[in-house]
Biopython code that builds the backbone (N, CA, C, O; Angstrom):
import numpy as np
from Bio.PDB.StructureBuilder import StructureBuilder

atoms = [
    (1, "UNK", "N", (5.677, 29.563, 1.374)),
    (1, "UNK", "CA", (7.000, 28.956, 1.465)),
    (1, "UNK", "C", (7.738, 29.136, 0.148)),
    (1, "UNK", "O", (7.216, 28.800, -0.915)),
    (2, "UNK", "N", (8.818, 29.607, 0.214)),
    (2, "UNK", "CA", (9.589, 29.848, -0.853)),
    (2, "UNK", "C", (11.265, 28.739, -0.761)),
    (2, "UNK", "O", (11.993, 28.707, 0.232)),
    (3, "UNK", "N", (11.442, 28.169, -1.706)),
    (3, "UNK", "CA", (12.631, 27.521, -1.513)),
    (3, "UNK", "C", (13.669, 27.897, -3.112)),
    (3, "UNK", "O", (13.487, 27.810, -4.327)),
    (4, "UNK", "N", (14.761, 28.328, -2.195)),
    (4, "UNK", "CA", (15.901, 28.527, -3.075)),
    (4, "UNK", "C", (16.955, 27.693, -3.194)),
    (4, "UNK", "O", (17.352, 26.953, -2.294)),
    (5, "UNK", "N", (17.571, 27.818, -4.617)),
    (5, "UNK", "CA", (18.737, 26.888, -4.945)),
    (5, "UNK", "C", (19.116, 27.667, -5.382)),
    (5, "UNK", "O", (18.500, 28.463, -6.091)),
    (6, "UNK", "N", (20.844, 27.704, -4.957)),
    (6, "UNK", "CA", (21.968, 28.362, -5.270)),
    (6, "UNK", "C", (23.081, 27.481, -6.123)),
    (6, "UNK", "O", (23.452, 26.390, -5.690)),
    (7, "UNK", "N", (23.451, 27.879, -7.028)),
    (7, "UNK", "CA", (24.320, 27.297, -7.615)),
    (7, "UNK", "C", (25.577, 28.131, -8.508)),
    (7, "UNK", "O", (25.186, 29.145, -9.086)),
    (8, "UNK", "N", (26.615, 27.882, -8.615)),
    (8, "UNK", "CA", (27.482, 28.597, -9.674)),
    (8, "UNK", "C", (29.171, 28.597, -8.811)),
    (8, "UNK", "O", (30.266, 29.023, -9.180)),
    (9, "UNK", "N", (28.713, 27.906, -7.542)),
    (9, "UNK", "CA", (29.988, 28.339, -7.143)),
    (9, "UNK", "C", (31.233, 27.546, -7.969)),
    (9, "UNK", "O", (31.296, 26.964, -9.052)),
    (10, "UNK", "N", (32.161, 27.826, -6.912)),
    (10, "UNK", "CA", (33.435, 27.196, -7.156)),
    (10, "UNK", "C", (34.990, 27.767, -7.133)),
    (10, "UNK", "O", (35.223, 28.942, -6.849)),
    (11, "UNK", "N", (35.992, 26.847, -7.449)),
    (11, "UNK", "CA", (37.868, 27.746, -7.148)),
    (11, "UNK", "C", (37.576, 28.357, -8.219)),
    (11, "UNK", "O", (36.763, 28.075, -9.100)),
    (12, "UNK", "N", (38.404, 29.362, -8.081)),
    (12, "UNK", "CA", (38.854, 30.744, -9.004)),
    (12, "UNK", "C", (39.892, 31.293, -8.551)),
    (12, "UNK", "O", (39.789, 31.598, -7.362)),
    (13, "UNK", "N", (41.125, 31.610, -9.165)),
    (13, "UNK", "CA", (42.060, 31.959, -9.074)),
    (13, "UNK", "C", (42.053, 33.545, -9.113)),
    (13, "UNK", "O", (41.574, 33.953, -10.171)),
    (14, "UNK", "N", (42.425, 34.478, -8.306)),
    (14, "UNK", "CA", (42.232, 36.022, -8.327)),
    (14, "UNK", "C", (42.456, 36.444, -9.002)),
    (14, "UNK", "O", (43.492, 36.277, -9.646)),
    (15, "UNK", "N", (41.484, 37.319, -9.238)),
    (15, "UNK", "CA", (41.263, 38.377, -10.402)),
    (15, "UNK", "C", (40.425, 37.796, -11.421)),
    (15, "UNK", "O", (40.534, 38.136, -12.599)),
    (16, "UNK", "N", (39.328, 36.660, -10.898)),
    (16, "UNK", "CA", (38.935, 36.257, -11.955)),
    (16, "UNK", "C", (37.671, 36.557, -11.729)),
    (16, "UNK", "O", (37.423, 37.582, -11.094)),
    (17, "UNK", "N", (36.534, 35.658, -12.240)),
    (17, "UNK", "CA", (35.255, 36.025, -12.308)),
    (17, "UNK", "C", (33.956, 34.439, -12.155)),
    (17, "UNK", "O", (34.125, 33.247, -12.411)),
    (18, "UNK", "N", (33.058, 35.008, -11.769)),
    (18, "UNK", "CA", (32.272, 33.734, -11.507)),
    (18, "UNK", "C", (30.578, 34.059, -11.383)),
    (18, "UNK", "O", (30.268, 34.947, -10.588)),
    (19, "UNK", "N", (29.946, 33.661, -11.821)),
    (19, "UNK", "CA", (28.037, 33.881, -11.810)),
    (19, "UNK", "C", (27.757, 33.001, -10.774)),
    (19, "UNK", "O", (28.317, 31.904, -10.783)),
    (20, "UNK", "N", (26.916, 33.320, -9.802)),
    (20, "UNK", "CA", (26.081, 32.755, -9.045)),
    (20, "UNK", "C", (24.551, 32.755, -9.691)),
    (20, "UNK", "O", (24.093, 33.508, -10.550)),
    (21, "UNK", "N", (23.948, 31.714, -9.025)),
    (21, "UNK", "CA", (22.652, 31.910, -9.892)),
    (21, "UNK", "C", (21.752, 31.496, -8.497)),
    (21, "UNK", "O", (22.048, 30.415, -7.987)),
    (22, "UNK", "N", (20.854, 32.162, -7.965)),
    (22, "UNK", "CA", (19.884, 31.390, -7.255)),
    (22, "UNK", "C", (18.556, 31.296, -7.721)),
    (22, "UNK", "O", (17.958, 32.365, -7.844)),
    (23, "UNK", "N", (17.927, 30.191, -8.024)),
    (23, "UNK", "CA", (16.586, 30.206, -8.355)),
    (23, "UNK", "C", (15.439, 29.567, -7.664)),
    (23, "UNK", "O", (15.457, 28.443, -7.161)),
    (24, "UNK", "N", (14.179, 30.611, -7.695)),
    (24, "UNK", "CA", (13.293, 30.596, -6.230)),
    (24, "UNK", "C", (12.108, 29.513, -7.074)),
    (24, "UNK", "O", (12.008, 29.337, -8.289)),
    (25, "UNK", "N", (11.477, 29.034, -6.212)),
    (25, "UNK", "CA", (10.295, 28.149, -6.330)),
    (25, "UNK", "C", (9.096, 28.636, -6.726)),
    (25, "UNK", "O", (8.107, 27.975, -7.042)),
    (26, "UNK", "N", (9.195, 29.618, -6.703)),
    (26, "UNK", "CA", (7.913, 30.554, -6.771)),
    (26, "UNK", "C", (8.273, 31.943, -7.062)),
    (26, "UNK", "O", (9.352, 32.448, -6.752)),
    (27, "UNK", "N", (7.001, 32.733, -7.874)),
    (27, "UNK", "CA", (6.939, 34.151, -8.996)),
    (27, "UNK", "C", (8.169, 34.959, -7.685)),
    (27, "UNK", "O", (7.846, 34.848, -6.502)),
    (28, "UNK", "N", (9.155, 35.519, -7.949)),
    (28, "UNK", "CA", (9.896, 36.078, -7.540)),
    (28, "UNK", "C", (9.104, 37.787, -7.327)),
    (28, "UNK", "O", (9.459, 38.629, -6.502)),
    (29, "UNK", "N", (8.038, 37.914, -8.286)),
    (29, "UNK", "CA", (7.490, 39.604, -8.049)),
    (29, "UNK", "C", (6.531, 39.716, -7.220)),
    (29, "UNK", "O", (5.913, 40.770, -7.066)),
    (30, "UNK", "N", (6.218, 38.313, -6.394)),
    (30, "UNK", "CA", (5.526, 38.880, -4.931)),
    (30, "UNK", "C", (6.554, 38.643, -3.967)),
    (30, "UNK", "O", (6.146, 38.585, -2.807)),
    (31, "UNK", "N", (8.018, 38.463, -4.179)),
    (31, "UNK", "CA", (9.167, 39.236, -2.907)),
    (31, "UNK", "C", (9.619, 40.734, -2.976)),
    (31, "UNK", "O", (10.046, 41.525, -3.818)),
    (32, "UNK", "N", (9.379, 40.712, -1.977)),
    (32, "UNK", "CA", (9.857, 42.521, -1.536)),
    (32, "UNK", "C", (11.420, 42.495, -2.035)),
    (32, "UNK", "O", (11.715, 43.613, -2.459)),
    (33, "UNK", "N", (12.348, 41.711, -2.107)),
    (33, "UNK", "CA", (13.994, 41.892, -2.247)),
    (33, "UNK", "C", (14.446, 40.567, -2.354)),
    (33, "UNK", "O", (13.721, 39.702, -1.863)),
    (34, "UNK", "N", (15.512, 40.225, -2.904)),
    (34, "UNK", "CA", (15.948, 39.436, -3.034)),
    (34, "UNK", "C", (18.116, 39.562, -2.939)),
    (34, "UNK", "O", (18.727, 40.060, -3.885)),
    (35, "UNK", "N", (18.894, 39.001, -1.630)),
    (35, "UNK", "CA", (19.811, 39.212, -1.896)),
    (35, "UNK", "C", (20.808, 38.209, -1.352)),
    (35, "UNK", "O", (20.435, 37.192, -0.769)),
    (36, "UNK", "N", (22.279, 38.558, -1.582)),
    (36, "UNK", "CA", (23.480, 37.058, -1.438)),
    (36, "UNK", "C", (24.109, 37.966, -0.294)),
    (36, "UNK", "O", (24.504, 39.132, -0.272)),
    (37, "UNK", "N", (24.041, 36.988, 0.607)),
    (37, "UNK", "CA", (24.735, 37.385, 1.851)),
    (37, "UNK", "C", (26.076, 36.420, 1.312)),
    (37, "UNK", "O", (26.174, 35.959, 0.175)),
    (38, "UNK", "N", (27.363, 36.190, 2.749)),
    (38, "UNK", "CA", (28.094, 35.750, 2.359)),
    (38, "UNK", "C", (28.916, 35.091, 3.979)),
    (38, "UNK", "O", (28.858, 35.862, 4.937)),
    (39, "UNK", "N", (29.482, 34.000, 4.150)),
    (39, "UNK", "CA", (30.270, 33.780, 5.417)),
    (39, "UNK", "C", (31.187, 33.000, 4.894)),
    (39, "UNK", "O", (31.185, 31.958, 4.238)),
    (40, "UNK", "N", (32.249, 33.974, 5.472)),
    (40, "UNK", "CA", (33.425, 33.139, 5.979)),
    (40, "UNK", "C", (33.984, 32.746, 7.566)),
    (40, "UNK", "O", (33.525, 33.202, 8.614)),
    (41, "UNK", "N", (35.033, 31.831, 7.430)),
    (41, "UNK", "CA", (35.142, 30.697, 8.290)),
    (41, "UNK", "C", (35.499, 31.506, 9.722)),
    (41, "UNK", "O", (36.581, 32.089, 9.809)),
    (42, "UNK", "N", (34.622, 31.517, 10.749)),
    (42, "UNK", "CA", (35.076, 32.561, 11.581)),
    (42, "UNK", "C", (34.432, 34.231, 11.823)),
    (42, "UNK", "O", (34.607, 34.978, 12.785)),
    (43, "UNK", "N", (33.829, 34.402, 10.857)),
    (43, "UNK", "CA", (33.442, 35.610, 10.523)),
    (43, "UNK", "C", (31.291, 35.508, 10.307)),
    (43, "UNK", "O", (30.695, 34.540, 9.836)),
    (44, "UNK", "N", (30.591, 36.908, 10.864)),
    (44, "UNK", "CA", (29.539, 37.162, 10.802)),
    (44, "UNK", "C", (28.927, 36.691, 9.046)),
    (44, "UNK", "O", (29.520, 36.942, 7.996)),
    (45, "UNK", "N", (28.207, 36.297, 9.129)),
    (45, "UNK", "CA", (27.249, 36.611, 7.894)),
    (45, "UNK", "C", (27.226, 38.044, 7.417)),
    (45, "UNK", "O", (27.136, 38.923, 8.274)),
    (46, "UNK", "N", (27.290, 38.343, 6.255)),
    (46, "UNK", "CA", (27.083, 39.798, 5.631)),
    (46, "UNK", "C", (26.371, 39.641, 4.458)),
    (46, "UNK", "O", (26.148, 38.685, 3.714)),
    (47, "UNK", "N", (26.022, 40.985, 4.473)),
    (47, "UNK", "CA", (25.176, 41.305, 3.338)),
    (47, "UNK", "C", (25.970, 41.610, 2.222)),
    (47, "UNK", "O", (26.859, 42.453, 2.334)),
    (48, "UNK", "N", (25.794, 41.119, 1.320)),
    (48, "UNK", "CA", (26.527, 41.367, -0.420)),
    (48, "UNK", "C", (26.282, 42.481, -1.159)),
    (48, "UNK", "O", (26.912, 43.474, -1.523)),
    (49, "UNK", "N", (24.738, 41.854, -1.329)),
    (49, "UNK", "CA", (24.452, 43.007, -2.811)),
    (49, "UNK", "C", (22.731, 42.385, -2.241)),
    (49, "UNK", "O", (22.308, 41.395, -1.642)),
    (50, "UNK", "N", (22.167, 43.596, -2.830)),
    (50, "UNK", "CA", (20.305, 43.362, -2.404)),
    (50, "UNK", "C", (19.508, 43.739, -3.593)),
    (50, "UNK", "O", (20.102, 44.649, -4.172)),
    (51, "UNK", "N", (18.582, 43.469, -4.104)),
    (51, "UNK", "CA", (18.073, 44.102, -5.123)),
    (51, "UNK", "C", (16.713, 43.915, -4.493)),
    (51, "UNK", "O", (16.525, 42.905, -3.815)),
    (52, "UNK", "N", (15.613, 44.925, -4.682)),
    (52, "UNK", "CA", (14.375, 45.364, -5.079)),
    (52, "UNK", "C", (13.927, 44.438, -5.679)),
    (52, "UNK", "O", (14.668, 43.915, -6.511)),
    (53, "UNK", "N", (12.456, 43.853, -5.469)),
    (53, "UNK", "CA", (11.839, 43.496, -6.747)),
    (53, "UNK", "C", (9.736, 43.605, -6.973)),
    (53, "UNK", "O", (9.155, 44.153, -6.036)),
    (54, "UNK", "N", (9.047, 43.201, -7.898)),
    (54, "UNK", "CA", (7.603, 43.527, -7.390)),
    (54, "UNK", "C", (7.194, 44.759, -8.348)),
    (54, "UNK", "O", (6.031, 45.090, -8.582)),
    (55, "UNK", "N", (8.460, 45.438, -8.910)),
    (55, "UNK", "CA", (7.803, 46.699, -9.527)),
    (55, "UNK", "C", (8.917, 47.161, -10.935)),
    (55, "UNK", "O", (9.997, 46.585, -10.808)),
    (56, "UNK", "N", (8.850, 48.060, -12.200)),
    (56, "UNK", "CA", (9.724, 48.217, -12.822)),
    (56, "UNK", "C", (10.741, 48.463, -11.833)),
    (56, "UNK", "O", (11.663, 47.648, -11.847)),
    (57, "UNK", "N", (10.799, 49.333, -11.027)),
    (57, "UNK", "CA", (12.308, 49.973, -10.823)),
    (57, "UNK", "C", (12.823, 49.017, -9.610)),
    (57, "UNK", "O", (12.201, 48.867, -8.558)),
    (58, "UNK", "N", (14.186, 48.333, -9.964)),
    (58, "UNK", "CA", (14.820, 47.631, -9.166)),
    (58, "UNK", "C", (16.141, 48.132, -8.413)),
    (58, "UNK", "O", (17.311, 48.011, -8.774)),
    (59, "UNK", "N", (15.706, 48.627, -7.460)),
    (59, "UNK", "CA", (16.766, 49.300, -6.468)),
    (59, "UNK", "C", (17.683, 48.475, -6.210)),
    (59, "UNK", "O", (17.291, 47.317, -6.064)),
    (60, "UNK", "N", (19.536, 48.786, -6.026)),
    (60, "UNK", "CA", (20.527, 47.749, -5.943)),
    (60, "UNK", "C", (21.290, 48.368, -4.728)),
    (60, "UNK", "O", (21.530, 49.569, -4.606)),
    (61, "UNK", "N", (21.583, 47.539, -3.985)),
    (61, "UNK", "CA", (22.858, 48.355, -3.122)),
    (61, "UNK", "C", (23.812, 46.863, -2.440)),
    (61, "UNK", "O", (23.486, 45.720, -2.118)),
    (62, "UNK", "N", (24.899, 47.520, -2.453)),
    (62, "UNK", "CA", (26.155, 46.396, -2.762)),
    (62, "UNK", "C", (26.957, 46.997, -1.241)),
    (62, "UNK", "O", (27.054, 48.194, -0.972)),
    (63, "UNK", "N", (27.300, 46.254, -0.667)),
    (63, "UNK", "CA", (28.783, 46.717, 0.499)),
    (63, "UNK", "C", (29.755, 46.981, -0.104)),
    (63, "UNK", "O", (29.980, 46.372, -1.149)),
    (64, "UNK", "N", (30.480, 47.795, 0.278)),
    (64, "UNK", "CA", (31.510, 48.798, 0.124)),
    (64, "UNK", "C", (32.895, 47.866, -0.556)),
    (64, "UNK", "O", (33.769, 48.365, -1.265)),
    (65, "UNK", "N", (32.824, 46.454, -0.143)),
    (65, "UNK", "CA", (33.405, 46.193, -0.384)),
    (65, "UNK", "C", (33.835, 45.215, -1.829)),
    (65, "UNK", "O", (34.881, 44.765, -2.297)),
    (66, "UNK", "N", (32.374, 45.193, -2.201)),
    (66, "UNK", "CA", (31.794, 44.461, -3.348)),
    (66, "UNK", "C", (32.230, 45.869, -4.444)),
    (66, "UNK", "O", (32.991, 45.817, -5.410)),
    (67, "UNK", "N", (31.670, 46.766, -4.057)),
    (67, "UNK", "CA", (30.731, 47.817, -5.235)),
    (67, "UNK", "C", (32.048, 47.895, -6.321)),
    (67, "UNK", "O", (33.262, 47.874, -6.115)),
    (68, "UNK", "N", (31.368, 47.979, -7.378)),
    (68, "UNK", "CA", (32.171, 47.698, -8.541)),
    (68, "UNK", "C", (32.865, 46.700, -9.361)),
    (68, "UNK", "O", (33.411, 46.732, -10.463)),
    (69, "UNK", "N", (32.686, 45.897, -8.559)),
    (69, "UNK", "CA", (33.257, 44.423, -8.698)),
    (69, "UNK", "C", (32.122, 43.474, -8.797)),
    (69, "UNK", "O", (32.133, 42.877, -9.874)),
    (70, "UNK", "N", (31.183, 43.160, -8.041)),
    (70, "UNK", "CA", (29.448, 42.426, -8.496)),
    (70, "UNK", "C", (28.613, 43.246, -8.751)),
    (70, "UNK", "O", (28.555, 44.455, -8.528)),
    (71, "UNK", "N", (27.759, 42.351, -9.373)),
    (71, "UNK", "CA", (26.581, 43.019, -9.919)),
    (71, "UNK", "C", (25.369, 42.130, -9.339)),
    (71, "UNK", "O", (25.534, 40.964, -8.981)),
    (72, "UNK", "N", (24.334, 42.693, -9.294)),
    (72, "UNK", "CA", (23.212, 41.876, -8.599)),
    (72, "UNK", "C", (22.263, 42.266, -9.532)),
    (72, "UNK", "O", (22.013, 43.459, -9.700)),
    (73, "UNK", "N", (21.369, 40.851, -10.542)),
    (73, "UNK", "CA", (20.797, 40.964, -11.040)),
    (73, "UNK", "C", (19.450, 39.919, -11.189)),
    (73, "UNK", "O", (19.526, 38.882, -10.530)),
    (74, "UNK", "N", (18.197, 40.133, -12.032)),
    (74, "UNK", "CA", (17.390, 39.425, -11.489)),
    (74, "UNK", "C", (16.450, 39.267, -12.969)),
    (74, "UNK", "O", (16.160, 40.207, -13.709)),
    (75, "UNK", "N", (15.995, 37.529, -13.211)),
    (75, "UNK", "CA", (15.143, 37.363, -14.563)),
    (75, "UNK", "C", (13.794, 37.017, -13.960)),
    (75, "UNK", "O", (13.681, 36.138, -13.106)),
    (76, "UNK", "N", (12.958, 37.599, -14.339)),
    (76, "UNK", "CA", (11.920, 37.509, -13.796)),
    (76, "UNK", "C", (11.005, 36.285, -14.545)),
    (76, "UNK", "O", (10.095, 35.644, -14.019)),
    (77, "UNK", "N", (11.453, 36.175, -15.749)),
    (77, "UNK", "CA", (10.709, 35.052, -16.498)),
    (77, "UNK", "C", (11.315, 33.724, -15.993)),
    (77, "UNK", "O", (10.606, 32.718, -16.021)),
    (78, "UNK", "N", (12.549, 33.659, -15.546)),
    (78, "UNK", "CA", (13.041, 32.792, -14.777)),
    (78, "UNK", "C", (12.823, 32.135, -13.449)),
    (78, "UNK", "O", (12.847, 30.938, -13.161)),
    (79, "UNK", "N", (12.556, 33.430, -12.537)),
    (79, "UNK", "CA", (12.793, 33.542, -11.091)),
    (79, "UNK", "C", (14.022, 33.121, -10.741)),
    (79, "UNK", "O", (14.264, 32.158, -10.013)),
    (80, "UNK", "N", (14.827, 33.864, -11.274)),
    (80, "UNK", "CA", (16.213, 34.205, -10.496)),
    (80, "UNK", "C", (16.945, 35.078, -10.265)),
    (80, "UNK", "O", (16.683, 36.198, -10.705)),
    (81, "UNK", "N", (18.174, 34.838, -9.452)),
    (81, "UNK", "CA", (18.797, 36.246, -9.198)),
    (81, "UNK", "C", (20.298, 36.032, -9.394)),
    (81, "UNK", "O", (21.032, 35.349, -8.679)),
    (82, "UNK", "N", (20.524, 36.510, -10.138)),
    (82, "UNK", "CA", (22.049, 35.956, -10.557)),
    (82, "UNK", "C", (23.235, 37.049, -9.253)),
    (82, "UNK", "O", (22.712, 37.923, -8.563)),
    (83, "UNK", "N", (24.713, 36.760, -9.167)),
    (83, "UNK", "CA", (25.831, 37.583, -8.529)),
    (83, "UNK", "C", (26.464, 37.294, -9.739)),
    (83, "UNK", "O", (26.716, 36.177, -10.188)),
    (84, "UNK", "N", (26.751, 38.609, -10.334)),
    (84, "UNK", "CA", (27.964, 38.203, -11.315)),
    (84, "UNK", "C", (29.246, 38.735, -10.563)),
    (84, "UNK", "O", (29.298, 39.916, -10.218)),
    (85, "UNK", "N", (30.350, 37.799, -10.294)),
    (85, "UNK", "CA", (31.499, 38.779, -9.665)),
    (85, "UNK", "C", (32.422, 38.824, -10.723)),
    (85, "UNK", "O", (32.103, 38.439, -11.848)),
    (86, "UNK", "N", (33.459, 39.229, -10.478)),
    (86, "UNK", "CA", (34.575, 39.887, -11.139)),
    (86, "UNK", "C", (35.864, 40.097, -9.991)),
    (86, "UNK", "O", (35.927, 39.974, -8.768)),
    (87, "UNK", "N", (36.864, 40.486, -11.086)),
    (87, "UNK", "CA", (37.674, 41.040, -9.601)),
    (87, "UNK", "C", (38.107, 39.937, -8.747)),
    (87, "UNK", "O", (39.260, 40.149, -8.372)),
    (88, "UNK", "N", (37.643, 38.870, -8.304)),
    (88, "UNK", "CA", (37.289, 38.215, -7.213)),
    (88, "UNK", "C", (39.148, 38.324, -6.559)),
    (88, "UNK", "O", (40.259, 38.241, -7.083)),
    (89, "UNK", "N", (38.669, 38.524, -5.312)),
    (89, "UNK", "CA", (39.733, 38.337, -4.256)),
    (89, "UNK", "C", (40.280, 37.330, -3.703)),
    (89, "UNK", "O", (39.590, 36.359, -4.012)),
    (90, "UNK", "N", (41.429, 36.901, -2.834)),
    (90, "UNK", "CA", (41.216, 35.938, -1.741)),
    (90, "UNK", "C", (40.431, 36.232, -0.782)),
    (90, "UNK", "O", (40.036, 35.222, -0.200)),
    (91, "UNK", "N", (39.956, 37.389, -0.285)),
    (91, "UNK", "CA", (39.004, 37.328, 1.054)),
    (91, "UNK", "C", (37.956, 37.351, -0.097)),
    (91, "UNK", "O", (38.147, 38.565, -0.153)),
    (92, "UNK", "N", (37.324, 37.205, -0.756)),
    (92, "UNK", "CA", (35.789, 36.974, -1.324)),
    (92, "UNK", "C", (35.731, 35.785, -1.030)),
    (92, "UNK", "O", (34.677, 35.419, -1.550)),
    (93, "UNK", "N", (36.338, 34.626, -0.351)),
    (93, "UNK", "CA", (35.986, 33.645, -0.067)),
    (93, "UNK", "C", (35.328, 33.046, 0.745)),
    (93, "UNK", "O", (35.793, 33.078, 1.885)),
    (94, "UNK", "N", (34.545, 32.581, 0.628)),
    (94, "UNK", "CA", (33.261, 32.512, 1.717)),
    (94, "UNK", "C", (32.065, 31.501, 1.237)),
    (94, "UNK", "O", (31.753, 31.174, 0.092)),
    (95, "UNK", "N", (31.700, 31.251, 2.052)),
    (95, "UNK", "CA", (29.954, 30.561, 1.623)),
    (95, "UNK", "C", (29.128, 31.532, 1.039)),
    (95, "UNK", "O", (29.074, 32.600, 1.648)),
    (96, "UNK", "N", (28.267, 31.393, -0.312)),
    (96, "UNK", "CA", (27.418, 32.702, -0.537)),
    (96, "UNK", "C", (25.982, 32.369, -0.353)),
    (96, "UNK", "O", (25.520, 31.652, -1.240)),
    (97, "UNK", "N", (25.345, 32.650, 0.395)),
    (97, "UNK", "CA", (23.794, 32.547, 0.623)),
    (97, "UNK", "C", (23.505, 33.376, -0.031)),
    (97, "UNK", "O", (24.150, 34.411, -0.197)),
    (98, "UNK", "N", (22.058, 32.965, -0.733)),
    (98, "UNK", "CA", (20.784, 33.411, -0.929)),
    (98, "UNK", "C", (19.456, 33.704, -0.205)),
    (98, "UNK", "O", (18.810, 32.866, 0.425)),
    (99, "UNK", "N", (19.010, 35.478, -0.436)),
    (99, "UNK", "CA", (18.449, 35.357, 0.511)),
    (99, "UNK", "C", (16.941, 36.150, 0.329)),
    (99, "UNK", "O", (17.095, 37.306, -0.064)),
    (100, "UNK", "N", (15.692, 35.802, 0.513)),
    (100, "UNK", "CA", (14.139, 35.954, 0.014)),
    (100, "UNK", "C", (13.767, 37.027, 1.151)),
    (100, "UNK", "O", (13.728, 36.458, 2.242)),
    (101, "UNK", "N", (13.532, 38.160, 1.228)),
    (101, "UNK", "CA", (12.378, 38.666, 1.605)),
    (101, "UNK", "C", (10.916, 38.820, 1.399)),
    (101, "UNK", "O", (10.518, 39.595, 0.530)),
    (102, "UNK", "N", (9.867, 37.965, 2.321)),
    (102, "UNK", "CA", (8.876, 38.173, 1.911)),
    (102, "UNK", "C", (7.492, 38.550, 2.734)),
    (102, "UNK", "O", (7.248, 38.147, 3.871)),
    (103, "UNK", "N", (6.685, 39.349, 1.989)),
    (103, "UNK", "CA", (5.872, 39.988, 2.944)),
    (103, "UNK", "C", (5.143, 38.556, 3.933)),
    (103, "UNK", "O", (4.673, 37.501, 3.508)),
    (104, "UNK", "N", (5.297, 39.067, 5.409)),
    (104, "UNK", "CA", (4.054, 38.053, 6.241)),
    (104, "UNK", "C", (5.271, 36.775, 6.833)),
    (104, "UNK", "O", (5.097, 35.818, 7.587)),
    (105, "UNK", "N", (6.326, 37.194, 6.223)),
    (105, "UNK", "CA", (7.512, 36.453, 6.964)),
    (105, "UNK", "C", (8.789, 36.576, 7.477)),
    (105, "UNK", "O", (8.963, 37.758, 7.773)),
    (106, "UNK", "N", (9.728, 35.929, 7.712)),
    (106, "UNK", "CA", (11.335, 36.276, 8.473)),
    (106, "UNK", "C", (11.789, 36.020, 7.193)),
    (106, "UNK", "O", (13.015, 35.993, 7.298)),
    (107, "UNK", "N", (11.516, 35.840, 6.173)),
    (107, "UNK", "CA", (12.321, 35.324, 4.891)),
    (107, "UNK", "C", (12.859, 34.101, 4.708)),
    (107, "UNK", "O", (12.451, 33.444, 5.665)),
    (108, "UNK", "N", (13.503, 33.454, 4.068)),
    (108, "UNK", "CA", (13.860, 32.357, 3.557)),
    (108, "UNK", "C", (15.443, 32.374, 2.780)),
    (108, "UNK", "O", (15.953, 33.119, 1.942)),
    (109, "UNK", "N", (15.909, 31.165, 3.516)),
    (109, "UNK", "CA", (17.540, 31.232, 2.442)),
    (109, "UNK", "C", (17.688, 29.723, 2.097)),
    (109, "UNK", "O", (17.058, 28.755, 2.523)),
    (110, "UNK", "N", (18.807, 29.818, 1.112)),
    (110, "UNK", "CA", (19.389, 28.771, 0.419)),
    (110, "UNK", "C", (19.845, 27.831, 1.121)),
    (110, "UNK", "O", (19.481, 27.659, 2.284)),
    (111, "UNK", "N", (20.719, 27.077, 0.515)),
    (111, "UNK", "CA", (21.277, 26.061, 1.585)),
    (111, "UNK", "C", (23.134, 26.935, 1.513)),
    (111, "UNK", "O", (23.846, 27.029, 2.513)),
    (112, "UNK", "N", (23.479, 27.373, 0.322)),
    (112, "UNK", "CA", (24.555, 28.240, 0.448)),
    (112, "UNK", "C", (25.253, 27.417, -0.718)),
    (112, "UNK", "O", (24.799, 26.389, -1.221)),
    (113, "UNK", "N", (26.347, 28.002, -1.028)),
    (113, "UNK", "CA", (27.374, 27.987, -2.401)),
    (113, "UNK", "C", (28.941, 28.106, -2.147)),
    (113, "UNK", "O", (29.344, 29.269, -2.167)),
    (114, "UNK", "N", (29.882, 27.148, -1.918)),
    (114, "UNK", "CA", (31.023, 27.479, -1.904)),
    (114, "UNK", "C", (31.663, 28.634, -2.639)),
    (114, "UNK", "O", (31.358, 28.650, -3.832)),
    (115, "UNK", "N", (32.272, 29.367, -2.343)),
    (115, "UNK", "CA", (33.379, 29.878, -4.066)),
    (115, "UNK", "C", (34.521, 30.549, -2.561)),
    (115, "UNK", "O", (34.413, 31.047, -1.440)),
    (116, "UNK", "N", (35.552, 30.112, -3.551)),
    (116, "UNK", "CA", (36.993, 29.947, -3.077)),
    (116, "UNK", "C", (37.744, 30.384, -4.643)),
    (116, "UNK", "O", (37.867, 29.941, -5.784)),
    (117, "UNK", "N", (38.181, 31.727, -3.686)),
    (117, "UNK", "CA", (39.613, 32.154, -4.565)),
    (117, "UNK", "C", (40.880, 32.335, -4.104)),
    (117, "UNK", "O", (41.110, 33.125, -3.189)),
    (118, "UNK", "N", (42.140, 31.380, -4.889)),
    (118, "UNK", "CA", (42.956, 30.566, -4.553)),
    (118, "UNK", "C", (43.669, 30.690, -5.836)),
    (118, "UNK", "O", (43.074, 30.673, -6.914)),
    (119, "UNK", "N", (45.012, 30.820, -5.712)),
    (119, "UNK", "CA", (45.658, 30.376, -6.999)),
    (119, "UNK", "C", (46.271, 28.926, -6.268)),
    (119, "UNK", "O", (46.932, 28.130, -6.935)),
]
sb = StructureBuilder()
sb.init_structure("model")
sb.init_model(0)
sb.init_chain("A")
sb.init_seg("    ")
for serial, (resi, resn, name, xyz) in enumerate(atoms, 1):
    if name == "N":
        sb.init_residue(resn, " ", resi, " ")
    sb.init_atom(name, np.array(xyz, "f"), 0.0, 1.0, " ", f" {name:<3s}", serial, name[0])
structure = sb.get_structure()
């Protein structure tokens, strides 16, 4: 059982910037991946940004609509996985989940993170 806490949200006015931080209960390098999905009001759950983890090389891949604008990153002495955004939009607004892949299960998520951008 793995349990995550998400934290960092909050308003931001566009074009600005904001860290998410989720941190897992347990050694983060026996999960296969670790990544921030995202929902808004009306709209599917999506995938954000995903990162790799378990080995040096940490594979990243971001939706099309992120890329260049977040970054998905991960402290292992910590067990966490930070979203740094940037850029932020009015449609980046959404609930941001956190989300655990792990071997021998369906995975595990957060309880989720407001962030609302709004002038």
């Amino acid at each position: 059982q793995v349990q995550l806490v998400e934290s960092g949200g909050g308003l931001v006015q566009p074009g600005g910037s904001l860290r998410l931080s989720c941190a897992a209960s347990s050694d983060i390098r026996t999960l296969r991946a670790m990544a921030w999905y995202r929902q808004a009001p009306g709209n599917q759950r999506e995938l954000v940004a995903r990162v790799t983890l378990g080995n040096n090389i940490n594979f990243k891949d971001y939706s099309d609509s992120v890329k260049g604008r977040f970054t998905i990153s991960s402290d292992y002495a910590k067990n966490t996985v930070y979203l740094q955004m940037s850029s932020l939009r009015p449609e980046d607004t959404a609930v941001y989940y956190c989300n655990a892949e792990a071997p021998y299960s369906d995975g595990y998520w957060g309880q989720g993170t407001q962030v609302t951008v709004s002038s």
